[in-house]
C-alpha positions as a LaTeX table, in Angstrom:
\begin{tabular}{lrrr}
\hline
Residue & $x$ (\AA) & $y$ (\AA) & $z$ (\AA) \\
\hline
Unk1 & 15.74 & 19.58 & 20.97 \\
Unk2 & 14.61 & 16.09 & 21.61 \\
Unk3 & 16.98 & 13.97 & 24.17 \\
Unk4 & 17.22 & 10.08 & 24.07 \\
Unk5 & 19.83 & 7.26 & 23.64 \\
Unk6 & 20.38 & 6.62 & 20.65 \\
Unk7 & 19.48 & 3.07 & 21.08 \\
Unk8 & 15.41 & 4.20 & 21.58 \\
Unk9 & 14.65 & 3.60 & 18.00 \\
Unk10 & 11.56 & 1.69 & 17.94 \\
Unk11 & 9.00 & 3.82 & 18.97 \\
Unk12 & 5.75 & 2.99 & 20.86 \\
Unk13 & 4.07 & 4.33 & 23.52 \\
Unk14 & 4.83 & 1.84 & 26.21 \\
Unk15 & 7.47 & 0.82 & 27.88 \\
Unk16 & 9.30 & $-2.55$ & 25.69 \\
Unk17 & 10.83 & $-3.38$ & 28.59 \\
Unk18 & 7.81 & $-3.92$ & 30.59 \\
Unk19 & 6.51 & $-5.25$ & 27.47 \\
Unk20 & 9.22 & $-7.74$ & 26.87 \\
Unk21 & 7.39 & $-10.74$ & 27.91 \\
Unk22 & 4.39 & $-10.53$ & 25.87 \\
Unk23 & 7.16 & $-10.56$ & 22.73 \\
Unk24 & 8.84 & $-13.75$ & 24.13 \\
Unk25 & 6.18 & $-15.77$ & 22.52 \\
Unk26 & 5.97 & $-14.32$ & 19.50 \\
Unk27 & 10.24 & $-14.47$ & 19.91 \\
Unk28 & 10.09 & $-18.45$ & 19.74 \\
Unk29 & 8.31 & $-18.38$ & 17.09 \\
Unk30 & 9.99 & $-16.58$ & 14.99 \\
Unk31 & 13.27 & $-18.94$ & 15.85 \\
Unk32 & 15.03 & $-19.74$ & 12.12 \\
Unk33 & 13.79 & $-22.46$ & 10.82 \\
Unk34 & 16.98 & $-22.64$ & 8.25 \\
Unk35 & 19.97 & $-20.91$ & 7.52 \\
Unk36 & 21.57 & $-20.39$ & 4.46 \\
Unk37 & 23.75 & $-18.26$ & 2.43 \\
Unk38 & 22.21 & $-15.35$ & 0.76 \\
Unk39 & 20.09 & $-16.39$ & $-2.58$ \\
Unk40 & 19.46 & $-13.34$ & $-5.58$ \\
Unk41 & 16.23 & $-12.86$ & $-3.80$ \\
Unk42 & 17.36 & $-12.47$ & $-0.63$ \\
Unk43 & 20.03 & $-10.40$ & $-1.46$ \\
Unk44 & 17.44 & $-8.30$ & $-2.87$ \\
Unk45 & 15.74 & $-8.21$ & 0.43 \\
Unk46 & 18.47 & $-7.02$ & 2.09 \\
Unk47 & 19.06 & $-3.93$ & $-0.92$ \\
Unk48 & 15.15 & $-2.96$ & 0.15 \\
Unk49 & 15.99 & $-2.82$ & 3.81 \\
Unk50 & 19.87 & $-1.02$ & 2.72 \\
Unk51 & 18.05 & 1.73 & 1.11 \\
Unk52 & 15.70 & 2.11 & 4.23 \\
Unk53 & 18.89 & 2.53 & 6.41 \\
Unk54 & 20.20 & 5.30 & 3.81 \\
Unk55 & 17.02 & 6.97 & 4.16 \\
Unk56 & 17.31 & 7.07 & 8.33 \\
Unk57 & 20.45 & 8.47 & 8.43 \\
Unk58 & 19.61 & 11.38 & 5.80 \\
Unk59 & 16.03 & 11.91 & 8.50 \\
Unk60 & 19.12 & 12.03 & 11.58 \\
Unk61 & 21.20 & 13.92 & 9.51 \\
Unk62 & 18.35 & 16.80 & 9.13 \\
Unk63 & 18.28 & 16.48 & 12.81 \\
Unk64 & 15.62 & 18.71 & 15.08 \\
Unk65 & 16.66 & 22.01 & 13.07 \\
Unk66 & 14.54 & 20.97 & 10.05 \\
Unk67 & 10.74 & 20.85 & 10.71 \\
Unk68 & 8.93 & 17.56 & 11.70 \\
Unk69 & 6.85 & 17.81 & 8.67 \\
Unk70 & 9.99 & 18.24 & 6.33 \\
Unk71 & 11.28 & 15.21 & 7.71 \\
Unk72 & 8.08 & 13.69 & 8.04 \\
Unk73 & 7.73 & 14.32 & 4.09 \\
Unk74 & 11.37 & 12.99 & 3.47 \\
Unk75 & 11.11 & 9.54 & 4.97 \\
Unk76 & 7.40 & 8.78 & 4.50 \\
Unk77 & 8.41 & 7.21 & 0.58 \\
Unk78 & 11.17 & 5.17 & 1.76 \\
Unk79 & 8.75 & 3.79 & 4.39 \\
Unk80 & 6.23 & 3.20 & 1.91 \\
Unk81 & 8.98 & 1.08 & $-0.12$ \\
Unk82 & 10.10 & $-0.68$ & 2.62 \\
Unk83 & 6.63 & $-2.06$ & 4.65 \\
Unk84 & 3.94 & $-3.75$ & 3.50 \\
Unk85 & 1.94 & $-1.10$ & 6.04 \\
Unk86 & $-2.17$ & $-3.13$ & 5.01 \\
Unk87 & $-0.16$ & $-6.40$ & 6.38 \\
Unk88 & 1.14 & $-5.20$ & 8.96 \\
Unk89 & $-1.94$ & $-3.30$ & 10.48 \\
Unk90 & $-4.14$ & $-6.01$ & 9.41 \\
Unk91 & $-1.88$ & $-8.55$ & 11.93 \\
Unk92 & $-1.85$ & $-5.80$ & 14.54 \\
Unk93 & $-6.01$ & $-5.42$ & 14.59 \\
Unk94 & $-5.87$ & $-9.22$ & 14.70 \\
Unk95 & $-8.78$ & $-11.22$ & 13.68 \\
Unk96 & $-11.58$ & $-8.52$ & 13.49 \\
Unk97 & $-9.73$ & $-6.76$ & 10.90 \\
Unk98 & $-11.97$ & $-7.87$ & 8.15 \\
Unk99 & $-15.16$ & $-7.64$ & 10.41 \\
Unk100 & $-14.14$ & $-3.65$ & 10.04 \\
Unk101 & $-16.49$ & $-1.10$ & 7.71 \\
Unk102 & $-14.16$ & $-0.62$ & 4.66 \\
Unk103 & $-14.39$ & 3.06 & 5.06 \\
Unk104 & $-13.29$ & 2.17 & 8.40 \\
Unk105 & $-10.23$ & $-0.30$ & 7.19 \\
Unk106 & $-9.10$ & 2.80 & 4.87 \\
Unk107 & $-9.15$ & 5.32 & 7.92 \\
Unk108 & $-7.29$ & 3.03 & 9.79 \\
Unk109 & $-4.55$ & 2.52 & 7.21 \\
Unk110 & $-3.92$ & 6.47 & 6.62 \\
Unk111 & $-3.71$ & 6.94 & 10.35 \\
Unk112 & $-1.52$ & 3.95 & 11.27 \\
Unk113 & 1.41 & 5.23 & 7.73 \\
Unk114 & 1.12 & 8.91 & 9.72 \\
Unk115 & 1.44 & 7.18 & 12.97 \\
Unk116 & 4.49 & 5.04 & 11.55 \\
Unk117 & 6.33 & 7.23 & 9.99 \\
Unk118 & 6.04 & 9.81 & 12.86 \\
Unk119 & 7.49 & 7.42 & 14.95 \\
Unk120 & 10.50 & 6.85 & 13.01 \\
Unk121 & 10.87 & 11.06 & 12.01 \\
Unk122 & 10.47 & 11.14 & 16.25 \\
Unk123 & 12.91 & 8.68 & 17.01 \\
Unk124 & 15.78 & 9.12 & 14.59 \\
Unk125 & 16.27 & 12.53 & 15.16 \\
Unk126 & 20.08 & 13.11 & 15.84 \\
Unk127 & 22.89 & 11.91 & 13.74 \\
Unk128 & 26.24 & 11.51 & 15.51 \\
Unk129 & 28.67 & 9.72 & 13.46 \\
Unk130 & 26.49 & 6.48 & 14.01 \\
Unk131 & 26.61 & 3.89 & 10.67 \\
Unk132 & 23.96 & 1.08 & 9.87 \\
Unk133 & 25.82 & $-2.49$ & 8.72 \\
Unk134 & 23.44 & $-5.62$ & 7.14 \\
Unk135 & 24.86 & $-8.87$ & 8.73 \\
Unk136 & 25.59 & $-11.49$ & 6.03 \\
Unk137 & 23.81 & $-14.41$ & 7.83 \\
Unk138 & 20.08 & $-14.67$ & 6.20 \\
Unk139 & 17.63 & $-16.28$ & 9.02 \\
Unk140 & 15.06 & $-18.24$ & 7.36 \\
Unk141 & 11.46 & $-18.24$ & 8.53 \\
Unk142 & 8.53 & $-20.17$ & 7.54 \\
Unk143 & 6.10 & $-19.52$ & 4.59 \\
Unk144 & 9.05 & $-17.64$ & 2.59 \\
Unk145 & 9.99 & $-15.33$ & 5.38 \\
Unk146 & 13.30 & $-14.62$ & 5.82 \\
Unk147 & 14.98 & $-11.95$ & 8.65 \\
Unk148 & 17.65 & $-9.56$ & 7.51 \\
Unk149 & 19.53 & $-8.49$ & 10.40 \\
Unk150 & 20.76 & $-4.77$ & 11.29 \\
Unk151 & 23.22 & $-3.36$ & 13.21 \\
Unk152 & 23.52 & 0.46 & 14.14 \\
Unk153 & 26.77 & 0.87 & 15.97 \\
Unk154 & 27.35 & 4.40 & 17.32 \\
Unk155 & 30.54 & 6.16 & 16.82 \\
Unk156 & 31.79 & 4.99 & 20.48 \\
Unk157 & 31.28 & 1.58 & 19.41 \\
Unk158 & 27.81 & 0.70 & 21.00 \\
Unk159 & 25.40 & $-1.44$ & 18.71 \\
Unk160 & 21.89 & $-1.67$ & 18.84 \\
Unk161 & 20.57 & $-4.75$ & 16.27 \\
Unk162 & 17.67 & $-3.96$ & 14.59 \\
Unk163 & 16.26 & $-6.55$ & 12.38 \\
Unk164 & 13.46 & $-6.93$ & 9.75 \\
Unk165 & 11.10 & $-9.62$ & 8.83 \\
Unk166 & 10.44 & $-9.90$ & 5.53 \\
Unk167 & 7.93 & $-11.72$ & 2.56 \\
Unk168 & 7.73 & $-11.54$ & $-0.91$ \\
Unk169 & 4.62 & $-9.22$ & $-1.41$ \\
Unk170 & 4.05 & $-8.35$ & $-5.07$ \\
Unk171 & 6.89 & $-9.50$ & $-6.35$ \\
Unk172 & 9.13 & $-7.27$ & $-3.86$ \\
Unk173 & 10.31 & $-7.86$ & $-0.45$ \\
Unk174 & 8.52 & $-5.77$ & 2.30 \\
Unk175 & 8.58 & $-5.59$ & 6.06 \\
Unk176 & 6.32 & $-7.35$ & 7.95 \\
Unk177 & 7.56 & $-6.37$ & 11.93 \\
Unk178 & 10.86 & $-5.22$ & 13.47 \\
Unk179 & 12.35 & $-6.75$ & 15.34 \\
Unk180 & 14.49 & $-4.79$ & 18.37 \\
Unk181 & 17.57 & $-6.49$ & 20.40 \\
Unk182 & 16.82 & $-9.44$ & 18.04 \\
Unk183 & 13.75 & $-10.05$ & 19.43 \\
Unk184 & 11.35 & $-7.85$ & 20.42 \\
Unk185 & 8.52 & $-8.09$ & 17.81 \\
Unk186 & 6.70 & $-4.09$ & 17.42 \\
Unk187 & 3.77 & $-5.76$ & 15.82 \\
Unk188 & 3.56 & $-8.13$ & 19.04 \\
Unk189 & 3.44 & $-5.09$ & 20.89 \\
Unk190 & 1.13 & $-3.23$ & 18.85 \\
Unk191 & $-1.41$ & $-5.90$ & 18.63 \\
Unk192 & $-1.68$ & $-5.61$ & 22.66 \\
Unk193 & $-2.37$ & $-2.45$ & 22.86 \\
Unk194 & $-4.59$ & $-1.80$ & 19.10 \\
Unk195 & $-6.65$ & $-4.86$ & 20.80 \\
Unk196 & $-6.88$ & $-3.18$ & 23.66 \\
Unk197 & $-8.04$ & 0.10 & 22.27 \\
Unk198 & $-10.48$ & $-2.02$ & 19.86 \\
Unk199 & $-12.29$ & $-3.54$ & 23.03 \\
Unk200 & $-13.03$ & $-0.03$ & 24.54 \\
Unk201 & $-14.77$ & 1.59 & 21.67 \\
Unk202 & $-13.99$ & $-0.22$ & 18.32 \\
Unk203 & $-12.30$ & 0.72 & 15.14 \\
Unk204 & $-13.33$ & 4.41 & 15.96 \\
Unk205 & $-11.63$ & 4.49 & 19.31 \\
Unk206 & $-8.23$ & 3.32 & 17.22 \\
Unk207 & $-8.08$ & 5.82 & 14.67 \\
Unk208 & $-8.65$ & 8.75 & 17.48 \\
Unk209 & $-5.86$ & 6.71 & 19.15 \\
Unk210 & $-3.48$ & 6.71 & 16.32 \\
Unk211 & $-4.18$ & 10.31 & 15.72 \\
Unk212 & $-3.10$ & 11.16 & 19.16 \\
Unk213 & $-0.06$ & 9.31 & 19.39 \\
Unk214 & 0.90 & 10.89 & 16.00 \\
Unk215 & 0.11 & 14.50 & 17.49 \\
Unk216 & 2.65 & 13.41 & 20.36 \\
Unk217 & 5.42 & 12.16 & 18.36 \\
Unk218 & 5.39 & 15.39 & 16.30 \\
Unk219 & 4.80 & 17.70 & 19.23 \\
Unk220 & 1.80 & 18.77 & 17.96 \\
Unk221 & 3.26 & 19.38 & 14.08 \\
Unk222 & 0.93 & 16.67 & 12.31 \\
Unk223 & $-2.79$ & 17.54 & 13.63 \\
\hline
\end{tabular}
């Protein structure tokens, strides 16, 4: 049975504390630019990212007894709901994302949903009598973004925020990054090491990459 605290519930392969400083940057700018009470659409924002937290807690609930896959299989849909995976991936390549072979682009986007959702199935693995709570304050961003803000509180009392930015993407609200302590931005941290990857041996190198890490998180269940 896997062992962490239950606060390690972003998962990437590198130390976020080490990492920390490369996020400070990306921290300031995503400082509010407004703040405001909740409008419909916003409100709706924050029902997409409610149902996400329902769906976590049913993956913990299933705990290490059920089989990766199964839970890989039960919280892949919500993740689809929730994240707009294309933008995020696309801001994680960085610039030479549309320089990439479309056959590439759409080998890139199956591995990186595996590799996301694995991480999440790896990560929220035990359920203790922990609870998820939205915060009422919206944080505005710029260019319609807005931040709904998470807190998972464990059932000694310790909290862990967790927060989502969101956009308007088809006429829903989808994640764009997460955001942990407040913070911490995953897709800052992501697009160091996907660049890095990229500069060794292209958009090859990353897919063998993200099939690796996703062999890892599973312990060896997803091939």
């Amino acid at each position: 049975m896997m062992t962490k605290p239950h606060n390690s519930i972003i998962a990437v392969d590198i130390d976020l504390r080490r990492r920390a400083l490369l996020a400070l940057g990306v921290a300031a700018a995503l400082q509010p630019s407004r703040r405001a009470s909740a409008s419909p659409a916003q409100a709706e924002a924050a029902a997409t990212i409610a149902r996400f937290d329902d769906a976590l807690l049913r993956v913990m609930q299933a705990g290490t007894t059920t089989e990766f896959s199964r839970r890989f299989d039960l919280i892949g849909p919500a993740i689809d709901q929730t994240f707009d995976l294309p933008a995020v991936l696309a801001v994680s390549v960085g610039p030479g994302w549309p320089t990439l072979p479309p056959d590439q682009r759409a080998r890139l986007l199956t591995e990186f949903r595996r590799y996301t959702v694995a991480s999440y199935v790896a990560n929220f693995d035990v359920y203790s009598g922990q609870r998820f709570a939205i915060l009422p304050e919206i944080r505005g961003l710029d260019a319609g973004r807005i931040v709904v803000q998470t807190c998972l509180t464990s059932i000694s009392g310790e909290a862990t925020r967790l927060d989502y930015v969101m956009q308007p993407t088809s006429g829903n609200w989808k994640a764009v990054d997460v955001l942990a302590a407040g913070s911490i931005s995953r897709v800052a941290v992501q697009r160091s090491d996907f660049r890095h990857v990229l500069s060794q041996g292209g958009g090859d190198a990353l897919v063998a990459s993200l099939r690796r890490k996703t062999s890892g998180l599973s312990g060896n269940a997803l091939a």
